[in-house]
C-alpha positions in Angstrom: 0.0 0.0 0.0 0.4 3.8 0.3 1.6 4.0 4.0 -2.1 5.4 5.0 -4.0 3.8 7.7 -7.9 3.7 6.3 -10.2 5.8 8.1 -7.1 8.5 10.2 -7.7 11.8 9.8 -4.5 13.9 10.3 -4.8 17.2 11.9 -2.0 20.2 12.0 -1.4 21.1 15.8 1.1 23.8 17.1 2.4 23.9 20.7 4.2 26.8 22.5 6.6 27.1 25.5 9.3 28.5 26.9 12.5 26.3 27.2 15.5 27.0 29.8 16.5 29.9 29.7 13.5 31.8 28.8 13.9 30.7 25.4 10.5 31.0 23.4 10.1 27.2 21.6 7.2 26.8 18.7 6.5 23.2 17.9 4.5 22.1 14.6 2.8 18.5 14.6 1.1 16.7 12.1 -1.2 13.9 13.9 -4.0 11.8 14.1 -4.4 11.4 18.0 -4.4 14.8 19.5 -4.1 13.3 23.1 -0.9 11.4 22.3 0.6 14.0 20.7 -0.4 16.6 23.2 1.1 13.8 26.4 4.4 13.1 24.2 4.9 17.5 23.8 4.2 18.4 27.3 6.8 15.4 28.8 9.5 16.2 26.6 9.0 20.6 27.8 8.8 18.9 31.6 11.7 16.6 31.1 14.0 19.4 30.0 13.3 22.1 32.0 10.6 23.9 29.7 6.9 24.9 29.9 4.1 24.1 27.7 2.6 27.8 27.2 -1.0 28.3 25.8 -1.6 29.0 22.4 -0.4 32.7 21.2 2.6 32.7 24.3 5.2 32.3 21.8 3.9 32.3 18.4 3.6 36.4 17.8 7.7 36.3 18.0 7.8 33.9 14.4 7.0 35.1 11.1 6.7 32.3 8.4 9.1 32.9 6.2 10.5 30.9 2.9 14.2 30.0 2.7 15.6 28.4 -0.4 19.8 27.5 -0.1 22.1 27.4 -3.2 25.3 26.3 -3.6 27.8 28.8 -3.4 30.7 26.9 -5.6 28.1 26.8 -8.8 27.1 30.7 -8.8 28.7 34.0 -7.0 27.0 35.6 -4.5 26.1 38.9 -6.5 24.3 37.2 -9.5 22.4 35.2 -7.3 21.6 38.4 -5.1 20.9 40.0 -8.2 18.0 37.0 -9.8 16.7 36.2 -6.5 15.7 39.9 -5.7 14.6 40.3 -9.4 12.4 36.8 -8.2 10.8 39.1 -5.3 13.1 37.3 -2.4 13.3 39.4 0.8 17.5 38.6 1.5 20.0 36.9 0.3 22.9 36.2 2.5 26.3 34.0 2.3 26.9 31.1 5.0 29.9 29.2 4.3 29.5 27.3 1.1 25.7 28.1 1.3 23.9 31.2 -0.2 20.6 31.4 1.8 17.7 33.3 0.0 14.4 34.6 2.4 11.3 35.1 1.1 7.5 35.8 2.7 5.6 33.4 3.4 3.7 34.5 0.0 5.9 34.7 -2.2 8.0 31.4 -1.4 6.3 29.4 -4.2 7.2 32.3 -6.6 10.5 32.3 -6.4 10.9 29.1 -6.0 9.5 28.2 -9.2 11.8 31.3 -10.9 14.9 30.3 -9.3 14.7 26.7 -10.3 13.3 27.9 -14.2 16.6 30.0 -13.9 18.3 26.6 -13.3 19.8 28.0 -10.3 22.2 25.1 -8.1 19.7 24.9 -5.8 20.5 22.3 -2.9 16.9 22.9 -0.6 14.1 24.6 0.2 11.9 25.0 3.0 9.0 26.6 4.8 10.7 28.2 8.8 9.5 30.1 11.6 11.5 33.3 11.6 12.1 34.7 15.1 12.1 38.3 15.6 13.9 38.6 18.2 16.5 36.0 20.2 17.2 35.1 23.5 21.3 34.6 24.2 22.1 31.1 26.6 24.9 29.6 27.5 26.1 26.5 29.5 24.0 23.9 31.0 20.8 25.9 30.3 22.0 25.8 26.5 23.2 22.3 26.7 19.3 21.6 28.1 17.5 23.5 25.3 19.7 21.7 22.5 18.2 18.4 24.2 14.8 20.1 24.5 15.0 20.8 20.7 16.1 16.7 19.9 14.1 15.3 21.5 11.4 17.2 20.3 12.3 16.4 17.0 12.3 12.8 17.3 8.8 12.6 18.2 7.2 10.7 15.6 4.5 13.4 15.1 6.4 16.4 15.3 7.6 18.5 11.6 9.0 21.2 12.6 11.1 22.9 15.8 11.9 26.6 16.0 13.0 28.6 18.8 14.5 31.9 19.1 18.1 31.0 21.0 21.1 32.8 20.1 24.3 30.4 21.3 28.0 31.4 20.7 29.2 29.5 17.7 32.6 27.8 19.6 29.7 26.8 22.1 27.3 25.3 19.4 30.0 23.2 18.4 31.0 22.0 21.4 27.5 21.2 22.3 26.9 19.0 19.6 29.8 17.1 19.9 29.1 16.4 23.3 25.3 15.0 21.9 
């Protein structure tokens, strides 16, 4: 077969908290038992220090934004700053080998479709929760929150994970290594 169970219905649910350190933590789900899903969420915010918020806690902090990533050794960054604002992107920024283009929300599809008729090198694409602002953590609270974030995205029902941290570089690394 396809995969699908006969008869689930699959609804979108978004949860909000706060992990350590004050750290606002948005959390999309795609399920078809709400109460699982909603038991599974809550243990992993309790486990690590967080707190599931009510709905609207967190969520005026994200915008949904587009970003679409090319590959830096096919195209330099100013043509591809120069086709992907011509597209109607928002940004275009360099990281590392990567150049990352942000759209809105509205226009993601747009551009998408113009970069790749451009035959762009585009690597990925994807739909993120923007933060507006970021919350700086360090040490064992950021060591938490990175487990926070894991674990969360290992649930079986979970999509997507954002949060608005900000974490030292050198400090990120280390982290993950240690994970």
């Amino acid at each position: 077969g396809t995969g699908e169970i006969e008869g689930a219905v699959y609804e979108e649910l978004n949860f909000e908290g706060y992990g350590p350190g004050g750290v606002a933590v948005l959390v999309e789900t795609q399920t078809d038992n709400r109460n699982r899903t909603t038991s599974e969420v809550r243990h992993v915010f309790t486990k690590f220090n967080g707190n599931l918020g009510t709905n609207g806690c967190v969520s005026y902090l994200f915008t949904r934004k587009g970003t679409i990533s090319l590959d830096a050794e096919q195209i330099d960054m100013e043509k591809a700053m120069d086709l992907a604002i011509e597209a109607g992107a928002e940004d275009v920024e360099e990281d590392g080998d990567t150049i990352v283009v942000t759209t809105a929300f509205e226009d993601y599809t747009t551009v998408l479709q113009s970069m790749q008729d451009q035959e762009l090198p585009i690597s990925g694409s994807e739909l993120i929760q923007d933060p507006s602002t970021t919350t700086p953590i360090e040490g064992k609270d950021a060591v938490t929150l990175m487990k926070l974030i894991s674990a969360m995205d290992d649930l079986d029902d979970v999509s997507q994970v954002s949060a608005n941290f900000d974490i030292d570089d050198d400090a990120m690394a280390e982290i993950m290594e240690s994970m």
